[in-house]
DOVOLUM-789331 format. One record per residue: x, y, z of N, C-alpha, C in turn; residue in one letter. Coordinates in steps of 0.001 Angstrom, whole numbers, plus 500000, padded with zeros to 6 digits. Layout:
N
XYZXYZXYZA ...
END
This chain:
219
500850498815500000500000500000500000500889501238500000X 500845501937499516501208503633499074500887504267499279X 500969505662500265500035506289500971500000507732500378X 500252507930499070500622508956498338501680510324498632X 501405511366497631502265512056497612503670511473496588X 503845510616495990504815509851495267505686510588494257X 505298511618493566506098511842492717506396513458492635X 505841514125493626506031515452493846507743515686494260X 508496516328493453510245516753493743510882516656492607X 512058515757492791512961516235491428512992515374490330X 512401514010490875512422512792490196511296512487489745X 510096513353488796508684512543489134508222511561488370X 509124512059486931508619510682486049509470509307486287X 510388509456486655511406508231487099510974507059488181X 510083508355489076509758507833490172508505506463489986X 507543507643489543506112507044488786506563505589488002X 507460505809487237508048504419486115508381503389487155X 508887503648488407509159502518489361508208501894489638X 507190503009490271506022502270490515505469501978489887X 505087502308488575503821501313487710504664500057487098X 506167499772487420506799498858486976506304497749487922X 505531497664488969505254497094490802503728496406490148X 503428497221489079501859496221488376500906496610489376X 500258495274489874499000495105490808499487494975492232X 500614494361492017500565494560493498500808495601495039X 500656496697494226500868497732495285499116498425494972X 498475498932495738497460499648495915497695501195496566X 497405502002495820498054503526495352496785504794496188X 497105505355497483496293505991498005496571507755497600X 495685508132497209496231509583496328496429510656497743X 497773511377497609497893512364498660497895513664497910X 498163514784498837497417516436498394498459516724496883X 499532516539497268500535516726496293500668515971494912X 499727514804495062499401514015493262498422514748492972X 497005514997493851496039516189493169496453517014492693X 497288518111493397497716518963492975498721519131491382X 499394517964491566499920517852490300499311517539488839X 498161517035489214497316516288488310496533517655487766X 496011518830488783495810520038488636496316520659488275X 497832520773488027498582521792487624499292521110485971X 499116520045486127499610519187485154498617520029483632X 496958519728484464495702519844483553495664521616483279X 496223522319484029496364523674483712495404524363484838X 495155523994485235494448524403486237495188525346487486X 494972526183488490495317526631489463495497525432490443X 496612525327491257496759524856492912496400525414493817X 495158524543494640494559525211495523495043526455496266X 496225526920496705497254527935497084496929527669498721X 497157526306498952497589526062500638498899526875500950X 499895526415500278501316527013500063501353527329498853X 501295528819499139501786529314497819503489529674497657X 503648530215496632505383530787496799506084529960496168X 506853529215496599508096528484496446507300526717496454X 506530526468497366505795524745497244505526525127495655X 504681526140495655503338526155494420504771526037492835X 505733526824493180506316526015492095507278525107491865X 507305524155493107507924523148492956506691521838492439X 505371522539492826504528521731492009504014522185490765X 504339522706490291504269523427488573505454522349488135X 506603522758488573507629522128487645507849520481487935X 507318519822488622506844518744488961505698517717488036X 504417518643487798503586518539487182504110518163485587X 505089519306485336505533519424484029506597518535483684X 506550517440484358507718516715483723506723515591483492X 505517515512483482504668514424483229504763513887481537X 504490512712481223503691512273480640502617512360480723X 501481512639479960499559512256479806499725511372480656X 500011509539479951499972508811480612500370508136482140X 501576509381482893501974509586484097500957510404484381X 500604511629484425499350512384484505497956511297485020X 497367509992484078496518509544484432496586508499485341X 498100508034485707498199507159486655497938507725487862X 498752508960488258498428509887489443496827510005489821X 496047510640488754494532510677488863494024509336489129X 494186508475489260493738506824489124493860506903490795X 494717507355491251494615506872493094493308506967493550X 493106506036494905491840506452495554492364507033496417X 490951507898496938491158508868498180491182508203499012X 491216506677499497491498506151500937490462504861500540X 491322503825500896491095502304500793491460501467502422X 490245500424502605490138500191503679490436498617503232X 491579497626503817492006496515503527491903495467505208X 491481494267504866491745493809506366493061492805505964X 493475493388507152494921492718507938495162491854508823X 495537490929508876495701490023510102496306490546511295X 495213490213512002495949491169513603495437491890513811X 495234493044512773494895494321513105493467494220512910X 492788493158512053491344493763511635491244494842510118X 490120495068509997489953496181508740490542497301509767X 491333497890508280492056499082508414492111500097507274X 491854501302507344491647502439506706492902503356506627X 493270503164505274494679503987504491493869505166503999X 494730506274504472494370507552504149495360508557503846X 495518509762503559496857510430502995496411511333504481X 496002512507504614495696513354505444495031513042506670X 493859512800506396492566512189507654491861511375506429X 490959510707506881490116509794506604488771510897505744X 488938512243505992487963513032505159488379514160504277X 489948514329504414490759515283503518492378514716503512X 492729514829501971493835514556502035495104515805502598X 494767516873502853495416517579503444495374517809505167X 494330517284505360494366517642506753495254516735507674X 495845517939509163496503517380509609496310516729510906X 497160515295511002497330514831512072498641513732512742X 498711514770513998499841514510514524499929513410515552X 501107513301516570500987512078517855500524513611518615X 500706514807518317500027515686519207498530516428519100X 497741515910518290496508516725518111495265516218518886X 494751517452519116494167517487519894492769516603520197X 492044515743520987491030515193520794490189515489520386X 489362516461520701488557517466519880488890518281518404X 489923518316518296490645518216516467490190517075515984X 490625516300516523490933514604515784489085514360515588X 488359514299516844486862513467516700486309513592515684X 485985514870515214485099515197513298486118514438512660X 487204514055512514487714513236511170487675512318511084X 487123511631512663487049510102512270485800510045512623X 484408510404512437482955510713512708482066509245511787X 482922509582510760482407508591509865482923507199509774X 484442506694510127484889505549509945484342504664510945X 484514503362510132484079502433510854485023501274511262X 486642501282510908487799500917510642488149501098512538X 488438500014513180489155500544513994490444500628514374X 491085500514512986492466501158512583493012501865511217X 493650503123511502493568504050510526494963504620510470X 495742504027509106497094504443508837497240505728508022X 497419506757508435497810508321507434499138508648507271X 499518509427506322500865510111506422500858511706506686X 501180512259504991500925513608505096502054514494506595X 501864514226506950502929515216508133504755514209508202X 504759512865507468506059512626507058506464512112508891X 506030512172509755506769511918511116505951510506511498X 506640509093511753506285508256512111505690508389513985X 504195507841514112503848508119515455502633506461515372X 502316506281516709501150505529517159500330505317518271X 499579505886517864498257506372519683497580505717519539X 497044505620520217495141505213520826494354506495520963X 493680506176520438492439507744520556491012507300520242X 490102507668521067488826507623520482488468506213520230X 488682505340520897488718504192520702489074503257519171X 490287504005519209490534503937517333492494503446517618X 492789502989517045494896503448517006495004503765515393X 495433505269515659495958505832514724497168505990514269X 497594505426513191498740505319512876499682505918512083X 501038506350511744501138507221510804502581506586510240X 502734506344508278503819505406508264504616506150507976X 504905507346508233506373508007508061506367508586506553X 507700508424506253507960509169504307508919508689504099X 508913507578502853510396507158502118511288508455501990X 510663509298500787511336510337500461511894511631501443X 511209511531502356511325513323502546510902513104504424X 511348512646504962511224512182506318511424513086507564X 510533513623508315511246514286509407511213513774510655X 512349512736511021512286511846511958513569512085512942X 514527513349512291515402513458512914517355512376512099X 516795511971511533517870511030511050517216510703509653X 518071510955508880517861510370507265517029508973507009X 516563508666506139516453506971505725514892506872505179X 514751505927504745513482505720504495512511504834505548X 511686505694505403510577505055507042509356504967506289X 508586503723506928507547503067506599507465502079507336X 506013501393506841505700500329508114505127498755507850X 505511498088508378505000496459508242504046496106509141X 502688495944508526501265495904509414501073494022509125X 500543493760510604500381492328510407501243491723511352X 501005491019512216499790490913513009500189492091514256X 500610492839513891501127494210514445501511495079514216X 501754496771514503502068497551514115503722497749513994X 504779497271513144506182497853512738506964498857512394X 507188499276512952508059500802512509508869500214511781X 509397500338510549510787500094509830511296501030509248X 512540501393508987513838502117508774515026502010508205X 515190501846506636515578501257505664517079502151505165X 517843502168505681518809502812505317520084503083503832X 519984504129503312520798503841502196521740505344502059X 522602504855500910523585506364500599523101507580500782X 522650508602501551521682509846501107522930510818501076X 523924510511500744525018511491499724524647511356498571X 524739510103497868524673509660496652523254510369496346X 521827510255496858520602510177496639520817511170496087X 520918512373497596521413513808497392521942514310495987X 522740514370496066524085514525494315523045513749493169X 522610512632493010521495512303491745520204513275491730X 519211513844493113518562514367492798518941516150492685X 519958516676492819520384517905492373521092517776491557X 520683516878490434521598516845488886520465517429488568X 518972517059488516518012517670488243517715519156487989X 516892519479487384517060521313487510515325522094488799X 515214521129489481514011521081490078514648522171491159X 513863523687491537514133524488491879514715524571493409X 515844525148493886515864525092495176515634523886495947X 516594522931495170516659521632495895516797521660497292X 517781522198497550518564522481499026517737522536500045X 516295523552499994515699524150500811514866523360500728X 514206522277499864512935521059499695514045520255500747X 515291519586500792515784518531501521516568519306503177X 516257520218503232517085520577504111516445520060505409X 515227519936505663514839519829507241514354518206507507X 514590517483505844514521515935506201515770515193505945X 516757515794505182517783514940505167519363515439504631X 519143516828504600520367517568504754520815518525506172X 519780518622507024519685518892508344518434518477509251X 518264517095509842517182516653510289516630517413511409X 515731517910511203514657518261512477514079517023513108X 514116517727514657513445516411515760511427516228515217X 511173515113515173509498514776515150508827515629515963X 509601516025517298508440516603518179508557518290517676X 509752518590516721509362519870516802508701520350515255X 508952519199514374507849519136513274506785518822513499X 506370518349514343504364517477514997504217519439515390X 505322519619516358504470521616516968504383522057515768X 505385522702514819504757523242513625503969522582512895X 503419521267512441502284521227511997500916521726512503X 501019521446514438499829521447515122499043523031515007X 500579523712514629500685525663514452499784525725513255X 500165524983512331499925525475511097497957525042511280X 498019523660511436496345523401511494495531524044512416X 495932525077513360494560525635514537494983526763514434X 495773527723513380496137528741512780495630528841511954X 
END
């Protein structure tokens, strides 16, 4: 499972070619940043959550598409509910379970959190979107969050994601991120530096990326 966001940065058609090389067996959950591309791809305006400097790293993102990369992106669902051994049915989502942008942290608040899960019936629910691996109990629910191959703010480089069945796994996949680094600034994708700087050219701690997200959502 793929919890989107996949091809937004310097690599997008390269990236995309990996994955549709994976066939059927991966199931593809669309996050804010494939909409958006798929929007900006089609000519359309980006919603302008972040405008500035995001808004054209997703222009020039968009524009390295193929049509046919273009319609793979649009093909994601907004959130697929699979049962797992162990866990029971479980609900993959990019943001919350009712927006792919919205946020949630290991710090938000109960009364934040209750309207987003109003409707599920899953009593387990894996999101990303905020990139920081966490796992609570809330609301009689465990909410889970699998981290970010690409773009991670966990404090230490690597790729993070998770192995569900018959329990919840944190895993942490380590590789060259010199090398990564130096291949994806061969690219001409704008202001590389400042897209990798706070996940893997200078790691920020989780707890102080979870406060600025929590800033940004009750702001």
């Amino acid at each position: 499972m793929c919890g989107g966001d996949v091809a937004w940065g310097p690599m997008p058609a390269q990236t995309i070619e990996r994955l549709r090389g994976l066939g059927d067996l991966v199931r593809f959950v669309m996050g804010n940043t494939d909409r958006e591309m798929v929007a900006a791809y089609d000519g359309g305006a980006t919603t302008g959550e972040a405008p500035g400097l995001v808004e054209r790293w997703t222009d020039w993102s968009a524009h390295q598409l193929s049509r046919s990369q273009r319609d793979f992106l649009a093909g994601f669902q907004w959130r697929c509910s699979v049962q797992i051994d162990g866990l029971g049915q479980t609900l993959f989502c990019h943001g919350s379970p009712r927006s792919d942008s919205e946020i949630i942290t290991a710090l938000t608040r109960t009364d934040r959190l209750a309207p987003m899960l109003a409707d599920v019936a899953e009593d387990v629910v894996v999101c990303g979107h905020t990139h920081v691996q966490f796992d609570r109990h809330c609301l009689g629910r465990r909410i889970v969050n699998a981290g970010s191959v690409g773009l991670p703010y966990q404090g230490e480089p690597g790729a993070y994601w998770l192995l569900l069945g018959p329990d919840v796994d944190f895993r942490r996949t380590n590789y060259d991120v010199a090398a990564a680094v130096r291949t994806m600034s061969a690219n001409a994708f704008p202001h590389i530096e400042e897209l990798l700087k706070e996940s893997l050219l200078e790691p920020v701690s989780p707890r102080a990326v979870s406060e600025q997200f929590e800033h940004q959502a009750t702001t």
